[in-house]
C-alpha distance (Angstrom), angle and dihedral (degrees) to the residues before:
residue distance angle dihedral
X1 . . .
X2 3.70 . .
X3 3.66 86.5 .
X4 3.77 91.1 58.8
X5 4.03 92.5 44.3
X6 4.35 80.9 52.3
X7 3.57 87.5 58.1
X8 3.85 113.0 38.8
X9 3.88 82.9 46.3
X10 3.75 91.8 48.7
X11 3.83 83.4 49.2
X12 3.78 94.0 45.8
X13 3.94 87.9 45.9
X14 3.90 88.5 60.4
X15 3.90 95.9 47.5
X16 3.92 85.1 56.2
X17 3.93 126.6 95.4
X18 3.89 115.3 -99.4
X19 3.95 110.8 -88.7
X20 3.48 125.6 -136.9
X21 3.78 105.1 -106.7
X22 3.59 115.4 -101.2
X23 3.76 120.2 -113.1
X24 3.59 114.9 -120.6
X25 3.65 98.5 -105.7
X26 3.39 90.8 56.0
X27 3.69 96.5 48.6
X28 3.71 82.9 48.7
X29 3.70 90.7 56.1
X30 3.43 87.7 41.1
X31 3.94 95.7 54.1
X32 3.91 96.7 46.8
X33 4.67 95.0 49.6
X34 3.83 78.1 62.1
X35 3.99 100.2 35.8
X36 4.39 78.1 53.0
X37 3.85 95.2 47.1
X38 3.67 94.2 37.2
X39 4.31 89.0 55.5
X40 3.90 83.8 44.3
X41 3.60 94.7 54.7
X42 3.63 90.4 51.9
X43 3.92 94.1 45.7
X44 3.85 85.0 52.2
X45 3.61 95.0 50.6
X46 3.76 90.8 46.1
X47 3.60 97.8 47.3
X48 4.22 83.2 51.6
X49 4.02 88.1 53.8
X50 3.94 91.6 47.4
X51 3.35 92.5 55.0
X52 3.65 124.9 87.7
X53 3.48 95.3 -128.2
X54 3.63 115.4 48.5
X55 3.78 91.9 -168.1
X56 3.30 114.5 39.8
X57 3.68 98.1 102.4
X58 3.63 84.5 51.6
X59 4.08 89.3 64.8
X60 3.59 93.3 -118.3
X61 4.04 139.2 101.7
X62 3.46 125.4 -133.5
């Protein structure tokens, strides 16, 4: 799946116009909005783990 989502984005990344390169504050920037979500993800998925009911915030009971 992912790998598929790698590829047509690769793809879709070659169909687009040339960007200006990014300075290297911005990539900087850049790098630590996804570090952030990336360590909220995992908190989220944690926090679903701990819980005794993996689900519930999905509406349904298992």
């Amino acid at each position: 799946m992912c790998w598929r989502l790698c590829q047509r984005h690769l793809m879709f990344k070659n169909d687009s116009p040339i960007k200006p390169i990014k300075t290297k504050r911005e990539n900087t920037i850049q790098n630590l909005k996804l570090k952030k979500l990336k360590e909220n993800l995992e908190k989220s998925v944690f926090e679903r783990e701990k819980s005794p009911n993996p689900y519930s915030d999905y509406g349904t009971n298992r």
